[in-house]
N, C-alpha and C positions, 0 to 999 in steps of 0.2 A: 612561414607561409604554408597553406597547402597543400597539398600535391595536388598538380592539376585531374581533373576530372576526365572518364574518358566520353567516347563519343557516345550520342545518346543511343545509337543502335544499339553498341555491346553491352547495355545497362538494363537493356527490357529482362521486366521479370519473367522467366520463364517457367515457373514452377512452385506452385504452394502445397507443403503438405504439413496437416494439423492429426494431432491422436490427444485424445484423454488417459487419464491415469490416477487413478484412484489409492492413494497411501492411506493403510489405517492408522491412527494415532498411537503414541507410543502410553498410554492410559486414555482412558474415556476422561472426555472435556464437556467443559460448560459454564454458560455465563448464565446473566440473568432471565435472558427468553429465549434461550438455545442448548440443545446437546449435541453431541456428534463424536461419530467412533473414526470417522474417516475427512480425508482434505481430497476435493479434484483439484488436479494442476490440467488446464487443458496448454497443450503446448504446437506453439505456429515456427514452421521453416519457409523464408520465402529465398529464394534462388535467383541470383543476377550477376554476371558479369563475373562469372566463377568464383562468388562469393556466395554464404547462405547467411540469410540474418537469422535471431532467436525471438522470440516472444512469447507471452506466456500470460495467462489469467487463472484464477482461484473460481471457479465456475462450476456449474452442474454438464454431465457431457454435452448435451443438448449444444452447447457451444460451439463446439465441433462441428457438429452435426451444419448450421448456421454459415459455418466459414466455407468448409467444406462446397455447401450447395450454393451458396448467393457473394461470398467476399471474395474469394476466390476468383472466380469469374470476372471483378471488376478489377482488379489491380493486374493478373493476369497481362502481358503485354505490354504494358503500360513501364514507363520512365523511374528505376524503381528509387529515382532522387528527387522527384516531383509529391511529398512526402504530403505537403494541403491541399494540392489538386484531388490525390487518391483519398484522403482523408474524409473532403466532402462528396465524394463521388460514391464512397461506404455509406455514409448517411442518405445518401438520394437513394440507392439500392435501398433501405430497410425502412422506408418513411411509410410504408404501409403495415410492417410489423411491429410497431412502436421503438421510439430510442432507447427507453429507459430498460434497464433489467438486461439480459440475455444480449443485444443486439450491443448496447455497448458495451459489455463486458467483451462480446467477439468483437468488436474493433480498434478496443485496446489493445487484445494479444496483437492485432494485427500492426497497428501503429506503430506497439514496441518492435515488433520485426522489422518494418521497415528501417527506423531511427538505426535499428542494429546495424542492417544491411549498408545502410550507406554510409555508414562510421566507416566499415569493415573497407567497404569500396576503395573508402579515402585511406583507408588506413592509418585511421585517429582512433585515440578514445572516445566515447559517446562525450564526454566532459568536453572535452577538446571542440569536438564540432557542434556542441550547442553552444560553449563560453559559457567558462568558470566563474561562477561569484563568490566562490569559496574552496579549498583545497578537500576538504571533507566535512561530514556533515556528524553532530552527535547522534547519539542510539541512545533509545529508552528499551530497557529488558519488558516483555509480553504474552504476560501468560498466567500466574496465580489462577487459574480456574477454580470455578466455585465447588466443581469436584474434585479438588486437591484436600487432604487434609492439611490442617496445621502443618503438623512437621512437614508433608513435599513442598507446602508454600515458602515456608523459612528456606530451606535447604533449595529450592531454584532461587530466589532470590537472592542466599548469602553466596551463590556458586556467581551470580553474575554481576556484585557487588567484589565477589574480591580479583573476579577477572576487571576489574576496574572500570566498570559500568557504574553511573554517578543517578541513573533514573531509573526506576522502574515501576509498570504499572500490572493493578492485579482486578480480575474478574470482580463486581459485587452483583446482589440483585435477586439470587436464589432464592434466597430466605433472610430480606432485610432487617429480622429482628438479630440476626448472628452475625451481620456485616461489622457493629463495630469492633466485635469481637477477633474477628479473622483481619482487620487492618490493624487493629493492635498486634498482633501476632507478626506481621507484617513490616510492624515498624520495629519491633522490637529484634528481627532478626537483621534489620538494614543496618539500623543505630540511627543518629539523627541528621549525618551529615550527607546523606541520601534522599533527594527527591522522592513522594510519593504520590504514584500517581492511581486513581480507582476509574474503573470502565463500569456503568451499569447498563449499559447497550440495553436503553428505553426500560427499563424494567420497572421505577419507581412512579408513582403521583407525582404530582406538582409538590403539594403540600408536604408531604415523606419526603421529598425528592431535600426541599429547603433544610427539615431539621436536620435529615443527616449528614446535609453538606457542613453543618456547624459540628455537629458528632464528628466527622472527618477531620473537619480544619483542626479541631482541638488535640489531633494525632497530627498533624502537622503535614496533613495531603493535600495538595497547591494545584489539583489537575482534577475534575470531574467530568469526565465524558457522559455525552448522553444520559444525563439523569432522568431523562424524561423522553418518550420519542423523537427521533432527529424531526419527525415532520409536523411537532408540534413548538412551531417557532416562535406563538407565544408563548409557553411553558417555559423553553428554554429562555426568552426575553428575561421572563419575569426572576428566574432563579440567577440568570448571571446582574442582573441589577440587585437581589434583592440579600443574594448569598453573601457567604464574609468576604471581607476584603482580601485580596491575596491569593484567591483561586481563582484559577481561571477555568471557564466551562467551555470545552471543545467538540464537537460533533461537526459533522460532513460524510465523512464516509460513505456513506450510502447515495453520494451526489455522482450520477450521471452524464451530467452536462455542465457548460458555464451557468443556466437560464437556473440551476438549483442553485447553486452555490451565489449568483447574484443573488437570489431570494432570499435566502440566508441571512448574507451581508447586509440588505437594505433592514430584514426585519430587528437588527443587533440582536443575532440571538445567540452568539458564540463570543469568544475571549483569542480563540485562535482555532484557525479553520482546519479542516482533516481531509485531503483528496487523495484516491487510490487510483492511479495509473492504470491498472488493471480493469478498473470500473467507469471512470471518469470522461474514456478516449483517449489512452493510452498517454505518453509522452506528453505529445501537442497538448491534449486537455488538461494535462496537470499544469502546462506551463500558462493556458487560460486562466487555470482558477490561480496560478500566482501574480497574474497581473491583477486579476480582481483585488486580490489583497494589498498587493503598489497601492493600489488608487486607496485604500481605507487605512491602510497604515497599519494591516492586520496578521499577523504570522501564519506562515502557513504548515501545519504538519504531514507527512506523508506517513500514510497508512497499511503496513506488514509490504509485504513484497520486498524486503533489502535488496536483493540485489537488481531490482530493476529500480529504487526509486535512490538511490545512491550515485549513480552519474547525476538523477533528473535535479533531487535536493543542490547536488554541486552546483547547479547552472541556473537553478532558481532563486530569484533576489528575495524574498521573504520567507525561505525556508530555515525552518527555528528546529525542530528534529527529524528524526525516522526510526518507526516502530519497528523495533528488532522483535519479532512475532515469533514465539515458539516454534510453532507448524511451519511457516514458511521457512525462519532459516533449517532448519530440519529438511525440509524436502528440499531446498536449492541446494542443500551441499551432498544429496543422496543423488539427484541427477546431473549435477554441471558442474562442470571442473570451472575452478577460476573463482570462485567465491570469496570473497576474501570475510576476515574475523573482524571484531571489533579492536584499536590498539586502544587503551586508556578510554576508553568509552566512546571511541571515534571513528567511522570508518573513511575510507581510504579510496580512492579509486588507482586500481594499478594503473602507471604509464604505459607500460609494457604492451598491455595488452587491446587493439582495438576493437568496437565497439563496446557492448555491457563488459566483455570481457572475460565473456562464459563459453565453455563447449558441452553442447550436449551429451551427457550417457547413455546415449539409446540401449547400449548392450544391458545396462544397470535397470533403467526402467521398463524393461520389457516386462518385468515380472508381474507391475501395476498396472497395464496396459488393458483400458475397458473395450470392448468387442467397438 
């Protein structure tokens, strides 16, 4: 049982405080239609009942800036266990600055704060207080960027293959006349009893997108993210019908709302759907887009961020993995105590510890800390 809850006086939130922070990469990265030397973590405290929750998004500062002036203000006073009152109350606040992009990435961090904050109250695991559909969730290794050579690609992948990591997926898209080249490379440093999974985050044609999915399959890669742009849901239609048998093509990530990720769904343009906590509407929205997938019969992946979609995966009934993301576990284990590893390719949510199960390093991240 529970512990009972206390009275809702002593539960108002009394205090929100957010900061950005800027880590640069440990090598310059890159995928298909992207590079970057650096990752922002924008990170939320909210304050109740001499409890503080954590939360956190992948964002540009601007974020901050967002929470800061306008979310802030609404949750503020407010019941900080009334987790879909304040929820849609964030969305009525920003219905003038649009949902998608920026606005829900800040109401993610905020979300996941809360969820924290009132695990913490209760003094449960976040696992615990949403209800477990599974004790832990697998990890696919994330990362082969298309600016790795050969050998750092072998050498991350054989490092998280013999820590006994069973998937892992690697950047393509740069320069797809070299892709099949570097997934050989790839497969030959995993061996064959390892998952392969390739991300082209939109980079390919329709038509390229098809042949190389055959070039791929014939290396024995069962996963193709975004071959084509997530928002071209014919595209994607057309490749996950017309690709080889045995691959599945995944995209989502970049959904904001339940209203993207229905679209998705209705258009069958995915094999298994991708939602980031972070981006999506925090907690709540992740557990939206896993009931979307109940109803269709369709798995649902969670996208970088471990340690925050690691309770969520627990407690969602069509959760199939969770992208163990270079960058992210990199920076959750430079600022938060409590992170736990992968065991056997699987991670874990500690009992011990409630909510995510993290404490901030403010002392540690000060260094990164943007004006």
């Amino acid at each position: 049982m529970l512990p009972a809850t206390k009275p809702a006086e002593d539960i108002w939130i009394k205090e929100v405080k957010v900061r950005s922070y800027s880590v640069p990469t440990d090598y310059p990265e890159a995928d298909g239609t992207y590079q970057w030397d650096k990752t922002t973590i924008v990170v939320v405290e909210i304050a109740a009942a001499g409890e503080g929750g954590l939360g956190y998004t992948y964002a540009d500062s601007s974020v901050a800036t967002l929470i800061h002036g306008v979310l802030a203000n609404v949750v503020r006073g407010s019941n900080a266990t009334d987790i879909p009152m304040l929820w849609h109350a964030m969305h009525g606040a920003i219905r003038n600055l649009g949902r998608p992009g920026i606005c829900s990435m800040a109401i993610s961090a905020m979300d996941v704060a809360l969820w924290d904050l009132k695990a913490r109250i209760l003094k449960v695991p976040l696992t615990r207080l949403l209800g477990a559909a599974r004790d832990g969730i697998a990890v696919y290794g994330s990362g082969g960027f298309t600016s790795y050579s050969d050998e750092q690609l072998r050498k991350q992948f054989s490092q998280w293959v013999d820590a006994g990591i069973s998937m892992v997926k690697m950047k393509v898209g740069t320069e797809p006349d070299r892709d099949p080249h570097r997934v050989r490379a790839a497969r030959q440093a995993i061996g064959d009893r390892t998952r392969l999974f390739v991300d082209a985050n939109g980079a390919y044609r329709r038509k390229q997108a098809l042949a190389l999915a055959q070039a791929f399959c014939d290396l024995g890669v069962s996963w193709f993210e975004e071959p084509v742009s997530s928002d071209d849901l014919e595209g994607l239609h057309l490749i996950r019908n017309a690709g080889p048998a045995g691959m599945d093509i995944a995209a989502g990530e970049y959904g904001y709302d339940a209203f993207y990720f229905r679209r998705m769904l209705e258009a069958e343009a995915v094999d298994v759907l991708q939602a980031d906590a972070t981006r999506c509407g925090g907690i709540t929205g992740f557990l939206h887009a896993d009931a979307l997938c109940l109803a269709r019969s369709l798995p649902l992946s969670a996208h970088t961020a471990p340690s925050i979609h690691l309770h969520t995966c627990c407690a969602a009934q069509t959760a199939c993995n969770l992208e163990y993301f270079h960058d992210h576990a990199r920076i959750e284990s430079m600022f938060f105590d409590g992170c736990v590893k992968p065991q056997n390719g699987v991670l874990h949510p500690d009992s011990e510890r409630p909510g995510l199960g993290l404490e901030f390093r403010r002392a540690d991240a000060e260094r990164y800390a943007n004006e």
